[in-house]
C-alpha positions in Angstrom: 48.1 109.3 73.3 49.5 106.5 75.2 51.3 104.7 78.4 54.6 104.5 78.4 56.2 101.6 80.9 60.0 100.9 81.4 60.1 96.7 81.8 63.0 94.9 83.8 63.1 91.3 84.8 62.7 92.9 88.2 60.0 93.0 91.1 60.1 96.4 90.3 59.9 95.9 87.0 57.2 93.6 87.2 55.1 95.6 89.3 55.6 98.8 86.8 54.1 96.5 84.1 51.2 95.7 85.8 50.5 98.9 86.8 50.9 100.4 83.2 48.1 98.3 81.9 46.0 98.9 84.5 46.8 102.9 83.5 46.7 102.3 79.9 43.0 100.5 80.5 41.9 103.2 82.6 43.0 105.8 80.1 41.5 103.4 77.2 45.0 103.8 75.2 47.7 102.0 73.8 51.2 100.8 75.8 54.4 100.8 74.8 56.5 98.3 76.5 60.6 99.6 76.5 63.1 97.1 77.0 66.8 98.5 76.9 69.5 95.6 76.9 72.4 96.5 78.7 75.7 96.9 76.8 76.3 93.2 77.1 74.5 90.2 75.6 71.9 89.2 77.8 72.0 85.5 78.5 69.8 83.0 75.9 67.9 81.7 79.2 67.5 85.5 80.1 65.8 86.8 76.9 63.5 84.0 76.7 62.4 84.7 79.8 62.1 88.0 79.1 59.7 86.6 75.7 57.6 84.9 77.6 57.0 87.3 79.9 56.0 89.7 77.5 54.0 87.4 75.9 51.7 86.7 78.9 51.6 90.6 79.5 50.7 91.0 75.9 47.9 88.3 75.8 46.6 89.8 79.4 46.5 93.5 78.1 44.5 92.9 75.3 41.9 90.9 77.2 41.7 94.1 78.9 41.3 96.2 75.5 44.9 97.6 75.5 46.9 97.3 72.8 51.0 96.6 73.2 53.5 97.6 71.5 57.0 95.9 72.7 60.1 98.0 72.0 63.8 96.3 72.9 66.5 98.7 72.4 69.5 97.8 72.2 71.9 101.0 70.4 71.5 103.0 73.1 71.5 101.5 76.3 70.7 103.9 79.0 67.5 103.8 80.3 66.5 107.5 81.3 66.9 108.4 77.7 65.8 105.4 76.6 62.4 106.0 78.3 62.2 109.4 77.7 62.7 109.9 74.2 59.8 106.4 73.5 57.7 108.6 75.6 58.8 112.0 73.4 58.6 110.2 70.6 54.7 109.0 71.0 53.5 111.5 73.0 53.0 109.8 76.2 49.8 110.9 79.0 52.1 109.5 81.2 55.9 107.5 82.2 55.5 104.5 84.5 58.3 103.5 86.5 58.9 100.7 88.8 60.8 102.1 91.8 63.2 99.6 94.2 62.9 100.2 98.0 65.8 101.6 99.3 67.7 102.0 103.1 66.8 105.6 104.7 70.2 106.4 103.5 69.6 105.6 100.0 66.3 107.8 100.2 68.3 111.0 100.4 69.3 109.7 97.0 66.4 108.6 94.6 68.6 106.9 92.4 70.1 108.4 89.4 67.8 106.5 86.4 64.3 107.8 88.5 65.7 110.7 89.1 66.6 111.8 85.8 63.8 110.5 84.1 61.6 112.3 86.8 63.2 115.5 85.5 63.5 115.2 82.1 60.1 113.4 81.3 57.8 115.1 79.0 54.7 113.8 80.5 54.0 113.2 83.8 55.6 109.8 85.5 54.2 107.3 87.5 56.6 105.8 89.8 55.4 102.6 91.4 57.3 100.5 94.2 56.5 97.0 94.6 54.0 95.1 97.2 55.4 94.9 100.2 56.4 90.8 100.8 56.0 89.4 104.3 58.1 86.1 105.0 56.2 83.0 106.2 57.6 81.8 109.4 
């Protein structure tokens, strides 16, 4: 079995990350790391970036005795079915998702990505929103 984490360059995405190793640790099983590139070319700056960010996360997770497997895809580009068939596909204990804060109007909607991976998930999902940041005055 294994952790299944949805990565964007993102505070959101970031915080997703961390909490899928912490999952996959806890759960002592593997991670898969799925990175769907938009139907554009991502910038060179942008994907090394991305690199050496999953480098670090790589080198981090092991340290912790979790093994990561980093998948880019690229053919299909939508995320929810993106996510969900990697998660099909390796029979994931659980989804983690990194979730944006949104205005108490955009609460009524989810957001169509979360909410259609919520759904259609095989496995139960973690949705995780980011640390709250306070600004220094």
């Amino acid at each position: 079995m294994t952790v299944v984490v949805g990565y964007l360059a993102t505070v959101e995405g970031r915080q997703g990350l961390t909490a899928a190793v912490e999952e996959a640790r806890r759960r002592k099983t593997d991670l898969v790391v799925v990175v769907t590139e938009k139907a554009h070319t991502p910038a060179p700056e942008a994907v090394e970036q991305r690199e050496v960010e999953l480098e670090v996360l790589a080198r981090t997770a092991q340290a912790e005795g979790v093994d990561v497997d980093v998948r880019v895809l690229g053919e299909r580009r939508d995320v929810a079915e993106d996510l969900i068939a990697v998660a099909e596909e390796v029979s994931a204990d659980v989804l983690v998702i990194g979730l944006r804060r949104r205005s108490p109007v955009g609460k009524l909607i989810l957001g169509s990505n979360a909410q259609r991976i919520l759904l259609g998930s095989p496995c139960p999902v973690l949705a995780v929103k980011p640390d709250r940041v306070v600004a220094a005055e």
